[in-house]
SEDO-490623 format. One record per residue (C-alpha): residue number from 1; residue in one letter; chain; x, y, z. Coordinates in nm, 3 decimals, padded with zeros to 5 digits. Example, Ala and Ser with C-alpha at 12.3 -4.5 7.8 and 13.67 -1.06 7.14 Angstrom:
2
  num  residu  chaine        X        Y        Z
    1       A       A   01.230  -00.450   00.780
    2       S       A   01.367  -00.106   00.714
This chain:
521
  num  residu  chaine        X        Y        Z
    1       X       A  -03.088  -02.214   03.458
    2       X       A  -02.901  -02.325   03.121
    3       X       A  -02.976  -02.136   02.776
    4       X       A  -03.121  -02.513   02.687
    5       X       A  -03.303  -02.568   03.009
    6       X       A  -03.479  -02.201   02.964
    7       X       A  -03.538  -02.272   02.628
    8       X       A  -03.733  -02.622   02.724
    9       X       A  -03.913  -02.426   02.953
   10       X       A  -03.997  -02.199   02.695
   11       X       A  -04.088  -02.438   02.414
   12       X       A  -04.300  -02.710   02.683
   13       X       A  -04.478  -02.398   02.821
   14       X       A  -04.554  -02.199   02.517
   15       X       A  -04.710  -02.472   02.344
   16       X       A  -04.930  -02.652   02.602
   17       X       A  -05.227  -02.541   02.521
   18       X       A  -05.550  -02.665   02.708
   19       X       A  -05.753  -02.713   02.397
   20       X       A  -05.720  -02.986   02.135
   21       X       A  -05.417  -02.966   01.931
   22       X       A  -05.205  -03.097   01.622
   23       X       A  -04.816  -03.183   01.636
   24       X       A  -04.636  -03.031   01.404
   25       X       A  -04.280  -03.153   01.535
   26       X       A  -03.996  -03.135   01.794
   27       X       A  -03.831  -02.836   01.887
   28       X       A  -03.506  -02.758   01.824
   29       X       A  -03.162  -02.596   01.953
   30       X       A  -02.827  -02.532   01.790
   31       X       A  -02.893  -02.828   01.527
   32       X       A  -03.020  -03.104   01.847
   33       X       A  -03.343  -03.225   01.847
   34       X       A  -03.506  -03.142   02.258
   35       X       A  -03.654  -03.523   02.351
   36       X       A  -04.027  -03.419   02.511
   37       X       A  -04.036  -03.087   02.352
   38       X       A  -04.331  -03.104   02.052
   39       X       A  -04.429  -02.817   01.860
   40       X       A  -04.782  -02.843   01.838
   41       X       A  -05.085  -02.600   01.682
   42       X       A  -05.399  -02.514   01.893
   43       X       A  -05.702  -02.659   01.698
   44       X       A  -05.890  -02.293   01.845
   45       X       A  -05.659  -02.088   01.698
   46       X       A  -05.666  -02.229   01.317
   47       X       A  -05.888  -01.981   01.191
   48       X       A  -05.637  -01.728   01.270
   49       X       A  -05.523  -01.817   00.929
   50       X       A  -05.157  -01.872   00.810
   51       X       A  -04.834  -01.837   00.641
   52       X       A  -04.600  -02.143   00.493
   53       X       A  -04.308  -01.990   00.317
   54       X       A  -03.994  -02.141   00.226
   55       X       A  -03.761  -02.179  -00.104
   56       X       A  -03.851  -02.416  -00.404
   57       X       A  -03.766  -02.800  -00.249
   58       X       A  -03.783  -02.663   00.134
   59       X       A  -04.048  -02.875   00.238
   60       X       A  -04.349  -02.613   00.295
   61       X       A  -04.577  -02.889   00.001
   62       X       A  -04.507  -03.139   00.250
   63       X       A  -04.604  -02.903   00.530
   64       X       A  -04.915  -02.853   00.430
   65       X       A  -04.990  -03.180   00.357
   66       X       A  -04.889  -03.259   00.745
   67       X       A  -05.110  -02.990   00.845
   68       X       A  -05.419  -03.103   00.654
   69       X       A  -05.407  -03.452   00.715
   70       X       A  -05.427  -03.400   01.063
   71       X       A  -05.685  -03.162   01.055
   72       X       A  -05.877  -03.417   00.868
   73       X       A  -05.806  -03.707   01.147
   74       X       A  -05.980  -03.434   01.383
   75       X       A  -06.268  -03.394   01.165
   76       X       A  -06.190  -03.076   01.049
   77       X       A  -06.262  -03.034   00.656
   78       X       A  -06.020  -02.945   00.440
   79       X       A  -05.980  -02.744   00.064
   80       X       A  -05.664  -02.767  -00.052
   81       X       A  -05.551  -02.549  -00.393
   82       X       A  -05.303  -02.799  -00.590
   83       X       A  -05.100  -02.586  -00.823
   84       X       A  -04.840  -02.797  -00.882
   85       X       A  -05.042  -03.117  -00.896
   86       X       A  -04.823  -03.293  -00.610
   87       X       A  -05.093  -03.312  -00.330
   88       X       A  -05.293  -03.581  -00.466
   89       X       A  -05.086  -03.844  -00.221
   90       X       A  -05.258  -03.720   00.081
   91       X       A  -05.536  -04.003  -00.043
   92       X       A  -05.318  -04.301   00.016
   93       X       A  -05.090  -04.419   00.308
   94       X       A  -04.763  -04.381   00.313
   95       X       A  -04.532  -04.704   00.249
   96       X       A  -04.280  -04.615   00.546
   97       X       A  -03.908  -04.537   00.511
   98       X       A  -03.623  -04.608   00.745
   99       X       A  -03.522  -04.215   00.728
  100       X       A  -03.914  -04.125   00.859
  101       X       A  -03.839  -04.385   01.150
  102       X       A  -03.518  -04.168   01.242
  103       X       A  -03.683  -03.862   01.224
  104       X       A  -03.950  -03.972   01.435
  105       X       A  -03.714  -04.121   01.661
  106       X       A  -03.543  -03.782   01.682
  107       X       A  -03.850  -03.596   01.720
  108       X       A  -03.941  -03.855   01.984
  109       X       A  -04.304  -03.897   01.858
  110       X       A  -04.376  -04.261   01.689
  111       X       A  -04.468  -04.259   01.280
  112       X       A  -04.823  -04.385   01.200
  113       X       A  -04.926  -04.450   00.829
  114       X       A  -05.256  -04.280   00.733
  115       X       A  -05.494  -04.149   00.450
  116       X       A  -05.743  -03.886   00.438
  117       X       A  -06.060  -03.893   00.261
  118       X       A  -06.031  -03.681  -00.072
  119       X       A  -06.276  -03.527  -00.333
  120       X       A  -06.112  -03.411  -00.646
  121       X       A  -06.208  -03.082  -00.794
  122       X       A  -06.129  -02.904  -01.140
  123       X       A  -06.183  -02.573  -01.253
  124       X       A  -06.078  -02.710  -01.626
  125       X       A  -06.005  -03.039  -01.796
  126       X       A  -05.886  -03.194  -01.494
  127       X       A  -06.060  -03.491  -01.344
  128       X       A  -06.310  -03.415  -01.120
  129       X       A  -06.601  -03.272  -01.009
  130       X       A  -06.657  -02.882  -01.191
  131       X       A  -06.648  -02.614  -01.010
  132       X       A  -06.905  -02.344  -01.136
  133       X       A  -07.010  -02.018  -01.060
  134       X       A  -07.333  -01.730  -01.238
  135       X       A  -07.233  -01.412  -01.369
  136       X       A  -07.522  -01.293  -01.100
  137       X       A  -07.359  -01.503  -00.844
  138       X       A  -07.065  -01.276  -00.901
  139       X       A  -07.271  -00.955  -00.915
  140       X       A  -07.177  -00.682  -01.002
  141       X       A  -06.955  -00.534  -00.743
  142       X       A  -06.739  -00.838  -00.741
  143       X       A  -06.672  -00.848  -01.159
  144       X       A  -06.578  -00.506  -01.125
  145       X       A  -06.314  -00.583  -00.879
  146       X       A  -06.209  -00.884  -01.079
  147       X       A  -06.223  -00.693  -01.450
  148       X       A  -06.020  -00.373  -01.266
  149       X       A  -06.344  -00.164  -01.407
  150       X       A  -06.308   00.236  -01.368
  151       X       A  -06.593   00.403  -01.111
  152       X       A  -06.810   00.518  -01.449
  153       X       A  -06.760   00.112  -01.568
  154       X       A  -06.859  -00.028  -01.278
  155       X       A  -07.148   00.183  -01.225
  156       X       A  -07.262   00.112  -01.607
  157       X       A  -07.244  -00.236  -01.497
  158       X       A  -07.452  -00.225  -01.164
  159       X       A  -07.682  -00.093  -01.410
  160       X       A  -07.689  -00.398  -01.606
  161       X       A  -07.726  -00.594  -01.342
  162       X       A  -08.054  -00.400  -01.258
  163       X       A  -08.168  -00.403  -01.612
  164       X       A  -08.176  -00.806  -01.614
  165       X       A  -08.281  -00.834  -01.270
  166       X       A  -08.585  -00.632  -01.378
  167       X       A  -08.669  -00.857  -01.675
  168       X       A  -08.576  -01.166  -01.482
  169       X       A  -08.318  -01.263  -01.742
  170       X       A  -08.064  -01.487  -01.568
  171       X       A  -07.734  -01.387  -01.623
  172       X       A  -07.569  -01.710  -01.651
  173       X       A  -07.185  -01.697  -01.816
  174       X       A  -06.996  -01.445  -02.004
  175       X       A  -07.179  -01.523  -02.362
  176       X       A  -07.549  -01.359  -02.120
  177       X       A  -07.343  -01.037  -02.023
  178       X       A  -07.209  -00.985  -02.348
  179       X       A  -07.509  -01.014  -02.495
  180       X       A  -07.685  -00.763  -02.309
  181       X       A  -07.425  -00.520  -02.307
  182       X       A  -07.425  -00.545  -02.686
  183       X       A  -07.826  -00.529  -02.717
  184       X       A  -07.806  -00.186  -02.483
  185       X       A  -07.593  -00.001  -02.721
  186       X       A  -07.780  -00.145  -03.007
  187       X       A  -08.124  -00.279  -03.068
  188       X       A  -08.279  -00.223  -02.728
  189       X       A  -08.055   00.107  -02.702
  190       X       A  -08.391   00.333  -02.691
  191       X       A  -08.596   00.062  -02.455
  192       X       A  -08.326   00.052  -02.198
  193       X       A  -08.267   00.445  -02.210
  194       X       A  -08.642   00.550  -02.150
  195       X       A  -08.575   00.369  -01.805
  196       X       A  -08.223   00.360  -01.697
  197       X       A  -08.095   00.661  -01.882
  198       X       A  -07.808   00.680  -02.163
  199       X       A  -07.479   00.453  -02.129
  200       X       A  -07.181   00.527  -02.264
  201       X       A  -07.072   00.354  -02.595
  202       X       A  -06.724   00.406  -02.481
  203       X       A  -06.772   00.227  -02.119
  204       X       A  -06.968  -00.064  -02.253
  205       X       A  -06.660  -00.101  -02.506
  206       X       A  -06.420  -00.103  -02.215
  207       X       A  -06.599  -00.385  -02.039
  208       X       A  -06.692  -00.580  -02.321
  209       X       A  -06.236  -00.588  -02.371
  210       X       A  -06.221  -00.687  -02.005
  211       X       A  -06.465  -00.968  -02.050
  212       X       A  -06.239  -01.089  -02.381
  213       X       A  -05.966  -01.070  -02.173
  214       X       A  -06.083  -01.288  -01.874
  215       X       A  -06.213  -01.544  -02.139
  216       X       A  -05.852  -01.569  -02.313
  217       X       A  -05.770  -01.687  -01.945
  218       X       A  -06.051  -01.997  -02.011
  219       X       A  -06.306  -01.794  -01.769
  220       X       A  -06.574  -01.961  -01.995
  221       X       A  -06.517  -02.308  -01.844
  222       X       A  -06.605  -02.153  -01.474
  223       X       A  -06.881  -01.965  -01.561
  224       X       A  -07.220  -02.134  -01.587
  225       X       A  -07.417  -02.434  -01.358
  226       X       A  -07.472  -02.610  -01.234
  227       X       A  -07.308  -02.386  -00.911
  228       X       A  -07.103  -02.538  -00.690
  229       X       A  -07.251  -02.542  -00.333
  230       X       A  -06.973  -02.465  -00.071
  231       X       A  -07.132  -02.632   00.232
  232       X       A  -07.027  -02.949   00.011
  233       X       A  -06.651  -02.847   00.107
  234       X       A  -06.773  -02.935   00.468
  235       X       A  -06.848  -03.296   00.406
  236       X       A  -06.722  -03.579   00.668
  237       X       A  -06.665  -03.947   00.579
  238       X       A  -06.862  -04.222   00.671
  239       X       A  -06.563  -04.263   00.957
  240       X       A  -06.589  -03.902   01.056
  241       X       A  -06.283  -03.739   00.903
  242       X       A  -06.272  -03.389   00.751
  243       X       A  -06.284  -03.372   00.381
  244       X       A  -06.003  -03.297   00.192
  245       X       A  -06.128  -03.142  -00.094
  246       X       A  -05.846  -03.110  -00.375
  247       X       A  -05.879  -02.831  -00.657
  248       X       A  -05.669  -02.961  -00.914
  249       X       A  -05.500  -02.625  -01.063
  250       X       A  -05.194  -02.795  -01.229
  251       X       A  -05.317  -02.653  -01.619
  252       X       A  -05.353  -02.305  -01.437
  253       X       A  -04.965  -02.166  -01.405
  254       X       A  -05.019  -01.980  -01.696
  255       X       A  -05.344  -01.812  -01.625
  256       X       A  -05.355  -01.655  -01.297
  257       X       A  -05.598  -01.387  -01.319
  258       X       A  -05.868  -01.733  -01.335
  259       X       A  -05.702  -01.854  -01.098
  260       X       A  -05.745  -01.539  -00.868
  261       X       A  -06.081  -01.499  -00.966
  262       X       A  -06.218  -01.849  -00.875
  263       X       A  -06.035  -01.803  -00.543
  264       X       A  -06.155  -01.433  -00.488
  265       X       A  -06.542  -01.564  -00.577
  266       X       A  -06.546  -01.932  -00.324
  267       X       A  -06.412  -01.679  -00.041
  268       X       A  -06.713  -01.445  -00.102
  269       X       A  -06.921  -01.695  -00.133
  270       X       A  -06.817  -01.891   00.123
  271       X       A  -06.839  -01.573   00.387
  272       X       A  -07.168  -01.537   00.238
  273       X       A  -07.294  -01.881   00.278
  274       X       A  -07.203  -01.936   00.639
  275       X       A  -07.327  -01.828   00.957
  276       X       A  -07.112  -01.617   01.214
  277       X       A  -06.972  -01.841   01.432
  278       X       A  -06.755  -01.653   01.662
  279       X       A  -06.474  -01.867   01.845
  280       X       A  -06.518  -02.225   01.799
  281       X       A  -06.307  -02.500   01.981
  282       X       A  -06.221  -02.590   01.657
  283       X       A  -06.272  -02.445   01.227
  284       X       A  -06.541  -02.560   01.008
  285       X       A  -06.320  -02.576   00.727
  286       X       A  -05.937  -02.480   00.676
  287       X       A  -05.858  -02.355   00.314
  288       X       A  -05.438  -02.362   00.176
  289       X       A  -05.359  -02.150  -00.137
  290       X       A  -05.066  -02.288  -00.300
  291       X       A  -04.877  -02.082  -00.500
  292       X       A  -05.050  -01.746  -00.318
  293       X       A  -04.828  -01.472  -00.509
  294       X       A  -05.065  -01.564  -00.871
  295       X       A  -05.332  -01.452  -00.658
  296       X       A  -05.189  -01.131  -00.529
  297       X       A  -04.928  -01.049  -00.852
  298       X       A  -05.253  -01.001  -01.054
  299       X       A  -05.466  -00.847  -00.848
  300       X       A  -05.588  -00.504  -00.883
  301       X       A  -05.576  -00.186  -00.597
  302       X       A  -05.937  -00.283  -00.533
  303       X       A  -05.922  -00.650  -00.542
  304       X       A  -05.655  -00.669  -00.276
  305       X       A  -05.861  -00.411  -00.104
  306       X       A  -06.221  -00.724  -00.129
  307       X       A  -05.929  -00.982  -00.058
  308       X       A  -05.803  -00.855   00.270
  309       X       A  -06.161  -00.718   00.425
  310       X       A  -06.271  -01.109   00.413
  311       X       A  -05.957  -01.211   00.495
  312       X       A  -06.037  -00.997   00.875
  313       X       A  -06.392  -01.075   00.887
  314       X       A  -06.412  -01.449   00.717
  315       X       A  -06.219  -01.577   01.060
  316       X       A  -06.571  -01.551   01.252
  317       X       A  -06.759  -01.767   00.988
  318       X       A  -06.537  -02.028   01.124
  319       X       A  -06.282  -02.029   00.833
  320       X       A  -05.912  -02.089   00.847
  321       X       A  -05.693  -01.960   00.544
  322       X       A  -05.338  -02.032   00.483
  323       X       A  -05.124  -01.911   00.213
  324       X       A  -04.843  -02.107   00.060
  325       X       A  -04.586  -01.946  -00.094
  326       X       A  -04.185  -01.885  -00.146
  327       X       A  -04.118  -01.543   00.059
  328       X       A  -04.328  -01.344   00.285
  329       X       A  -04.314  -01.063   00.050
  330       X       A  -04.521  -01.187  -00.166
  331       X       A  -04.798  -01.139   00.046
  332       X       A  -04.948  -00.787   00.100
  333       X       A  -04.834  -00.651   00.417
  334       X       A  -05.196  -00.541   00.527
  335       X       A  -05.282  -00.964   00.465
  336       X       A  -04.938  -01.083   00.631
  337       X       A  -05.055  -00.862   00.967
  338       X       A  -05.397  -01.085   00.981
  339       X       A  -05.176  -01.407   00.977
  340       X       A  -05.128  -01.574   01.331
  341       X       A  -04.981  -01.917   01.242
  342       X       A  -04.609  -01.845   01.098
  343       X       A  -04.418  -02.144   00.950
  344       X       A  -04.139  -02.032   00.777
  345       X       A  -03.859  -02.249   00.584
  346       X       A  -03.502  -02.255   00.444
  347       X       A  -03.454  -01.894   00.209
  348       X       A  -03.160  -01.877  -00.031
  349       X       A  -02.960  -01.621  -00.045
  350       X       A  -02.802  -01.558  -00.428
  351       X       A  -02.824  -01.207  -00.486
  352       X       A  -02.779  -00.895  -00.302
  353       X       A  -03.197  -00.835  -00.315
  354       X       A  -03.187  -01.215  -00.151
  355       X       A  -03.017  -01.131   00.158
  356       X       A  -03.261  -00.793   00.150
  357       X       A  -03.581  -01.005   00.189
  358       X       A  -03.428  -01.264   00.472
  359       X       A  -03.358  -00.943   00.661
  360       X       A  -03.725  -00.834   00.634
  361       X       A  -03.872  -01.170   00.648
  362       X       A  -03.627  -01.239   00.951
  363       X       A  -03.818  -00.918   01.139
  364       X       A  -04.187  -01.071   01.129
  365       X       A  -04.081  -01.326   01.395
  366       X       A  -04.091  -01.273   01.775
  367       X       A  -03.766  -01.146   01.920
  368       X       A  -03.546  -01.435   02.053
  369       X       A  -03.233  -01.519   02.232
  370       X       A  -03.215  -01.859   02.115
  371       X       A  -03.125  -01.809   01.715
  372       X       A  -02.977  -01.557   01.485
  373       X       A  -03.319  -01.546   01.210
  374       X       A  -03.151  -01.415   00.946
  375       X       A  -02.849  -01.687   00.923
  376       X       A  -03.047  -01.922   01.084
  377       X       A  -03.310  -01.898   00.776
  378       X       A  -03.040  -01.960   00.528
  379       X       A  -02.906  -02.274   00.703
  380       X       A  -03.256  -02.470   00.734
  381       X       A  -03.215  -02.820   00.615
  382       X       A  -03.530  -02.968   00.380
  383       X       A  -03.786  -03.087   00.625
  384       X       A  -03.696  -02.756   00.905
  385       X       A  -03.895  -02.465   00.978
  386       X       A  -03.877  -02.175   01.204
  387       X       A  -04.271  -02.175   01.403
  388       X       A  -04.443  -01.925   01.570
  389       X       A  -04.862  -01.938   01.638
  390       X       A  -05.089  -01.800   01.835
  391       X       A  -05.179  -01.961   02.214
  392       X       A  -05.531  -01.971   02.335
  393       X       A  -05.510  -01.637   02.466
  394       X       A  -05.389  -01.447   02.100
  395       X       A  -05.017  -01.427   02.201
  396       X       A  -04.753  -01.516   01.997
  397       X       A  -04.581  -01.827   02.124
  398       X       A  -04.201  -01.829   02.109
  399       X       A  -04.022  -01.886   01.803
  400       X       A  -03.907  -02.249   01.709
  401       X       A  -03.671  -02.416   01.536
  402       X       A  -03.872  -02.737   01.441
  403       X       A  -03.782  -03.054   01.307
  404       X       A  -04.119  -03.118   01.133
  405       X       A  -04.261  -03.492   01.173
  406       X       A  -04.330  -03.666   00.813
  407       X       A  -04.667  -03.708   00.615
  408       X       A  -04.884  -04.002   00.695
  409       X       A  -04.931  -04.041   00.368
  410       X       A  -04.802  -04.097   00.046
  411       X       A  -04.517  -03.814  -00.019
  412       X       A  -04.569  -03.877  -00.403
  413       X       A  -04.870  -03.796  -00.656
  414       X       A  -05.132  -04.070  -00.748
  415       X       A  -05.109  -04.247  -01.027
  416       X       A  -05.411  -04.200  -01.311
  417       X       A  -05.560  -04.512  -01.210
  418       X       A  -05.577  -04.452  -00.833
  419       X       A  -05.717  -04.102  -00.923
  420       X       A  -05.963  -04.230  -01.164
  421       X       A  -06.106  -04.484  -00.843
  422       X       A  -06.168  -04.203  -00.640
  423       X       A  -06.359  -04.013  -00.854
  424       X       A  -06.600  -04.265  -00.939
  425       X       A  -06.663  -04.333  -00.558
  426       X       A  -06.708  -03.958  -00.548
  427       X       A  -07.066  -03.902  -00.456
  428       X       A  -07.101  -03.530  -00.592
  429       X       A  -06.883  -03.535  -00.948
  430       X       A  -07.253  -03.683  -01.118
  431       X       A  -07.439  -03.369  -01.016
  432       X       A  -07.179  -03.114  -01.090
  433       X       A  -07.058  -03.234  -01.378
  434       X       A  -07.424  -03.268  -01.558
  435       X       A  -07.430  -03.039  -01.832
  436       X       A  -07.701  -02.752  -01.811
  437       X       A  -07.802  -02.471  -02.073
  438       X       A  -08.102  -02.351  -01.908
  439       X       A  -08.262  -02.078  -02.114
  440       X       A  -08.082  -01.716  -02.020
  441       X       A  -08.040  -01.362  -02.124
  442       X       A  -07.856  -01.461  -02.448
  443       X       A  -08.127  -01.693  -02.552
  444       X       A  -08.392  -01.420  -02.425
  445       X       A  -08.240  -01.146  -02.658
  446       X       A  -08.137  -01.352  -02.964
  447       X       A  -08.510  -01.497  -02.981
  448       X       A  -08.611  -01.105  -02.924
  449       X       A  -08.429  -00.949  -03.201
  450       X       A  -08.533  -01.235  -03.421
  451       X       A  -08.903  -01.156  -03.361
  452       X       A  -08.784  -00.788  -03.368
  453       X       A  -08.666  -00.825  -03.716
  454       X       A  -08.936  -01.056  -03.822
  455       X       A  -09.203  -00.789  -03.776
  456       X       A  -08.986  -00.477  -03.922
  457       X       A  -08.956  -00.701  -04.234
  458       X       A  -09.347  -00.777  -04.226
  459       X       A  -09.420  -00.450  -04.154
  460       X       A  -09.165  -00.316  -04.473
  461       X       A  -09.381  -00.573  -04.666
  462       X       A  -09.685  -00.379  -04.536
  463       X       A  -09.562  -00.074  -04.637
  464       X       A  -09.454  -00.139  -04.968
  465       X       A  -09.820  -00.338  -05.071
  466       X       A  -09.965  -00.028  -04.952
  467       X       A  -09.714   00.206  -05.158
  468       X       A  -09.802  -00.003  -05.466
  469       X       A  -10.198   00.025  -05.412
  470       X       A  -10.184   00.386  -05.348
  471       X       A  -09.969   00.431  -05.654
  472       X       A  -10.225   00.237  -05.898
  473       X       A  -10.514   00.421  -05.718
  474       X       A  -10.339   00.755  -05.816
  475       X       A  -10.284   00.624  -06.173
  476       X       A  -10.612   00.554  -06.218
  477       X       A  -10.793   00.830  -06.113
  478       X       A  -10.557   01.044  -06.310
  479       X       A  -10.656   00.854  -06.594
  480       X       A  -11.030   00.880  -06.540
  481       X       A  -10.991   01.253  -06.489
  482       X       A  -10.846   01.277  -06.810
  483       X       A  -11.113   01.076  -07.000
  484       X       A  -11.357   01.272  -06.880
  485       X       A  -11.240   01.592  -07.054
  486       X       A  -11.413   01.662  -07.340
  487       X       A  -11.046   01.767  -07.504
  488       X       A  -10.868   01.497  -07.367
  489       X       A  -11.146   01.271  -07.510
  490       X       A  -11.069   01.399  -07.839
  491       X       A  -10.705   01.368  -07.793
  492       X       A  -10.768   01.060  -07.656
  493       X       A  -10.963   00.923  -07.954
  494       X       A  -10.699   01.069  -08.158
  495       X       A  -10.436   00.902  -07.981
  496       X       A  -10.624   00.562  -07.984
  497       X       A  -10.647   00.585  -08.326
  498       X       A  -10.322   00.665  -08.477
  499       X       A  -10.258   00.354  -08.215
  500       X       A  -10.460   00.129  -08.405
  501       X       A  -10.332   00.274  -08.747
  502       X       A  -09.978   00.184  -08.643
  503       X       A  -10.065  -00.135  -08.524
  504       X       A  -10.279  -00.217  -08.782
  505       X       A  -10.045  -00.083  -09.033
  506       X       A  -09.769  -00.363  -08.878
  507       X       A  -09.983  -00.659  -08.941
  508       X       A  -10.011  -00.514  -09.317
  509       X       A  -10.371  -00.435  -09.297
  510       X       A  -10.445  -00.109  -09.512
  511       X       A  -10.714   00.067  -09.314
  512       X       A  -10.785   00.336  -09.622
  513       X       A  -10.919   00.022  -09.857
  514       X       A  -11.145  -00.105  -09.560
  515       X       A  -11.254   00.258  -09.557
  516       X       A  -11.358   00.305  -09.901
  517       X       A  -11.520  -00.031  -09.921
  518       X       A  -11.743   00.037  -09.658
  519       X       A  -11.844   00.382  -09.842
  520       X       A  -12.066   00.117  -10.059
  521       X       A  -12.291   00.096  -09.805
């Protein structure tokens, strides 16, 4: 048998599968496309989560948008994290090209035009419906992971949580934690440490600067309601596609750690929401992180630590993941391991630290006789990937060069107008967007000092009214004592006297000629 006829074999067996499926292209060797050879990705093993990788303008945007189109033609929701704000075209059908018929023609699979059914969603002032989240939705494990908190902060926090959970004070956004944190070291600092014992000044000040810090970010804007329900991100359209549920994330580049903390909370909530499902024929929802190095570049020891526990165990809610990004390093090796779909495009290598990284990233494929990885990754043209995923048994299939088949849809961004029509068709963006400012734990506490200091300044009133009263009491009683002293009467009269001789003697009365002229008497 020929090194091509083995490696047909190879290809057409390794990717049969006996389950549904999703082409992803046509296999290839030494630059030829193989007629009747299709790479294709078993619908069973999509929660097995994934890796697109490739250098800026290699085609892994494009590969995702392949990927999640067709999962949404098989009913298979889909949430899709739009950093650079280029996804948006998976709503529309494509026009057609002449080069898309001669790659299909290569690839020997015929070209379709298609859309998908899309909900936009914002996490700022992006179109679309908000995306919102409680402090206590967080709790308070979470928002220590998220805030990097010390052992002594977090457990001051847990502690807060308690506190307001006690009281039934909702802890709504970061203006509710603040407040209480600021009301424990200060007005209510003797309430709070008859029952939950003495905080430290120092720790509340350390988590009070990690909360400033996560609102420079614009954290505000995600915390509050109304929250955002995931099982909405499991919708299916009146025609019974998956859908694809677009977080627009393009005003976000510079502020990653919101970023990685909205996409740290919707996993947790999302493998809290949903019920173990073990191994479905097919995923109840696929989620793509574009961009995926913001989310591990910030995060902390322990948040990678939350990340890559639901990473393992979010696979038997049902979930797929896939993270988008330019080089395998930039995933956590401990993460990369829990990956079984590998689509990997061109690298370029510049620099002497370049050609480093292809030869690592050229040692997480399966061992082949059919290609050289390491050159082979550097010669990819746009549109080309090197494949691997996992059969229906869990093994590896064998690596492929792939000619990738083109997007259904639109390979371009939406204009305002078309984006603007599909938001008001949207059928959630009324109730999520409705502003709410229910009453919370910094309304509670302002409205509780305020009565606090109303009745210490009645109760100073009090005290000084009472002061003055037993101050004119004492006065007078001295007084009577006096008077009543046969000595002090005579003084007194004395006194009283030379009083009335003064006074009289200032209106220029002479007292000594009224004397004398009563003498006549």
């Amino acid at each position: 048998m020929s090194t091509k006829d083995q490696f047909i074999q190879e290809i057409n067996t390794g990717y049969t599968f006996k389950g549904d499926s999703i082409v992803l292209g046509g296999a290839m060797l030494d630059k030829e496309t193989i007629e009747n050879c299709l790479v294709k990705l078993p619908l069973r093993m999509m929660n097995r989560h994934g890796l697109i990788a490739g250098a800026t303008g290699s085609g892994k945007t494009k590969t995702l948008q392949i990927i999640a189109e067709q999962l949404s033609a098989k009913s298979i929701p889909v949430l899709l994290m739009d950093i650079k704000g280029d996804l948006s075209g998976i709503a529309v059908p494509s026009a057609g090209h002449p080069k898309i018929d001669e790659r299909h023609t290569k690839i020997g699979f015929p070209f379709e035009a298609g859309d998908s059914p899309v909900e936009f969603l914002t996490l700022s002032d992006e179109p679309g419906a908000r995306l919102r989240a409680t402090v206590t939705e967080f709790g308070p494990i979470l928002l220590s992971k998220i805030l990097n908190l010390s052992e002594t902060q977090s457990g001051v926090l847990a502690v807060v949580f308690k506190y307001c959970d006690d009281r039934k004070w909702p802890l709504i956004d970061l203006k509710d934690l603040k407040k209480v944190l600021q009301f424990i070291t200060g007005e209510g600092k003797e309430e709070f440490k008859s029952e939950y014992g003495t905080v430290s000044t120092v720790s509340v000040g350390a988590i009070m600067r990690k909360i400033v810090e996560l609102e420079q970010q614009g954290a505000e804007v995600f915390f509050g309601e109304r929250s955002f329900d995931v099982d909405d991100l499991c919708r299916l359209d009146e025609n019974g596609k998956g859908m694809v549920s677009i977080v627009r994330l393009t005003d976000l580049q510079d502020r990653p750690k919101l970023f990685s903390t909205f996409m740290l909370q919707m996993l947790a909530e999302i493998y809290a929401s949903f019920p173990e499902e073990g191994d479905l024929e097919a995923p109840k929802l696929v989620i793509f992180i574009d961009e995926a190095h913001l989310v591990f570049d910030n995060a902390s020891p322990a948040l990678l630590d939350q990340l890559e526990a639901i990473i393992k165990l979010i696979r038997s809610k049902g979930i797929g993941i896939f993270f988008v990004t330019q080089n395998p390093v930039d995933i956590p090796d401990s993460v990369l391991g829990q990956l079984g779909l590998k689509i990997q495009h061109a690298l370029r290598a510049f620099t002497a630290k370049d050609r480093k990284a292809i030869k690592l990233t050229s040692q997480n494929y399966p061992v082949t006789d059919h290609y050289k990885i390491d050159t082979l990754l550097t010669e990819l043209g746009i549109g080309e990937a090197l494949v691997t995923t996992l059969n229906e048994k869990g093994i590896p299939t064998p690596l492929a060069h792939t000619m990738l088949r083109a997007p259904q849809s639109r390979m371009d961004i939406l204009t305002k107008k078309e984006i603007a029509g599909i938001i008001s068709n949207s059928v959630i963006i009324k109730r999520y967007n409705e502003k709410i400012d229910r009453k919370s734990a910094y309304e509670i506490l302002t409205e509780k000092i305020e009565i606090a200091n109303k009745e210490d300044h009645q109760e100073e009133l009090k005290n000084q009214r009472s002061k003055a009263t037993r101050s004119t009491r004492s006065e007078k009683s001295m007084l009577e004592k006096v008077m009543t002293s046969t000595t002090t009467r005579q003084i007194g009269r004395t006194v009283a006297r030379e009083l009335t001789r003064g006074l009289l003697g200032a209106l220029g009365i002479k007292t000594t000629s009224r004397r004398k002229k009563s003498s006549w008497f």
